[in-house]
Structure formats: structure tokens, C-alpha cells
Steps between C-alpha positions, in 0.01 A plus 500: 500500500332709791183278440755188577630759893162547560361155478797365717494760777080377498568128516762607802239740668238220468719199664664769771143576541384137526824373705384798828117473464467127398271267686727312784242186519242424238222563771599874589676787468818607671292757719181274572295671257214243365539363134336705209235225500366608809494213725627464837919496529708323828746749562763256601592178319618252700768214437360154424680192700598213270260353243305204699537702812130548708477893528192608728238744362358758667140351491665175706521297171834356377659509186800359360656546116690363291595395156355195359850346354908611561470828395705501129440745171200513325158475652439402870218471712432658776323384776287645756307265779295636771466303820117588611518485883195729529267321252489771283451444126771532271339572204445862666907535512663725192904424454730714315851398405736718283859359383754745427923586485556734771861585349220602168202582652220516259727353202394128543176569710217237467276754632228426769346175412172363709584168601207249379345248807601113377275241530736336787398888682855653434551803295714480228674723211764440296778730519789557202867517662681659134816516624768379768603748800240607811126510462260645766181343549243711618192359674162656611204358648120644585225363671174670394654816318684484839900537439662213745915517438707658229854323466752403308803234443774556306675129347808453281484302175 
């Protein structure tokens, strides 16, 4: 019987725990601290417009997002295009995208997924929508180990 007290006030502690210190955006912790892994973190994640909209990165290329179908349940891809206005190369760009419930953060995460350059030059990853109710998408782009934006959009299904 105590065994039984004990276990539930540690499953309590651990979600309390997890519900003040959790991570408020896949990318970063609440106080701007860099991931355990060590890399680089953007403090601030910004909102994303629209999917299709042309958002301007901060190395004067453009970028615009969006998913390749009407969004439903089940796997979707996401899309990433980069508009090179500078002639960089685009092979040399790394994009992150995470999917997640913010009503259950972490419960229905995809995790950080790399998003894989296409033969038409977008970037692509398929992303699992498990459930109905609000999903945020959270997007991150670098240029040469260089972080570029950090945002997110949050969608209805």
C-alpha cells in the first residue's frame, strides 16, 4: 500500500516538475539556455505567416513553407523552398521542423526531423498529424552551421 502513495506522489512530482521546467519551443529552453546537444539556440521563436507566404531571411534569401496537400490526419509533407536571391547554394542550408500539440507538449512530438533537399530543390519531410485539435509547427533554418530564423505556426485540424 505505501509502495502504491509513494509511486503516485513520484509520477505527480515528475509531471509538476515537467509542467514548470518543460521546454516552451522544441529549439530552447524557457530561459535561453542552449540544448543539451550543444549547438547554438535562438532565444526567441518567432511566428510564421501563412503556409505559401514569402518570409525574408536574414542572409537576404526568401523562403516560403508549406504543406504539400490540405493538411488532413495521417502523414503530411512538409515543405520548405528557398528563394536564392544571393546565388548561394542550397545544398549548404540545414532545415529543422518539429510537429507537436501545444495543449500536450511532448505527448505527440515528432521530434526534430532534418528535412531532406528534393530533386525539384525543395526540402521535404513528412510529418504525422495523430489526432484532431491544434498542432504547432516549428521551423528552423541554418546557413553554414549559421542559425537564420526559429518560428513556429500553430494550425487546427
Amino acid at each position: 500500500m505505501r509502495l502504491k502513495h509513494v509511486f503516485t506522489l513520484l509520477t505527480v512530482a515528475v509531471f509538476a516538475g515537467t509542467m514548470l521546467f518543460g521546454e516552451e519551443c522544441p529549439f530552447h529552453n524557457k530561459k535561453g539556455a542552449p540544448p543539451a546537444d550543444g549547438k547554438t539556440a535562438i532565444v526567441h521563436c518567432s511566428n510564421l505567416p501563412k503556409p505559401g507566404k514569402t518570409i525574408k531571411l536574414t542572409d537576404g534569401n526568401e523562403f516560403a513553407w508549406q504543406f504539400a496537400d490540405k493538411v488532413k490526419l495521417g502523414p503530411n509533407v512538409l515543405k520548405v523552398t528557398i528563394k536564392d536571391l544571393n546565388k548561394l547554394d542550397t545544398k549548404n542550408y540545414v532545415i529543422k521542423a518539429t510537429l507537436d500539440m501545444p495543449s500536450m507538449k511532448g505527448a505527440h512530438s515528432s521530434g526534430s526531423k532534418e528535412l531532406v533537399l528534393n530533386k525539384k530543390g525543395d526540402f521535404v519531410a513528412p510529418m504525422d498529424f495523430v489526432m484532431r485539435g491544434d498542432w504547432e509547427v516549428c521551423i528552423e533554418i541554418f546557413y553554414k552551421d549559421q542559425p537564420l530564423l526559429n518560428g513556429k505556426y500553430t494550425l487546427s485540424l
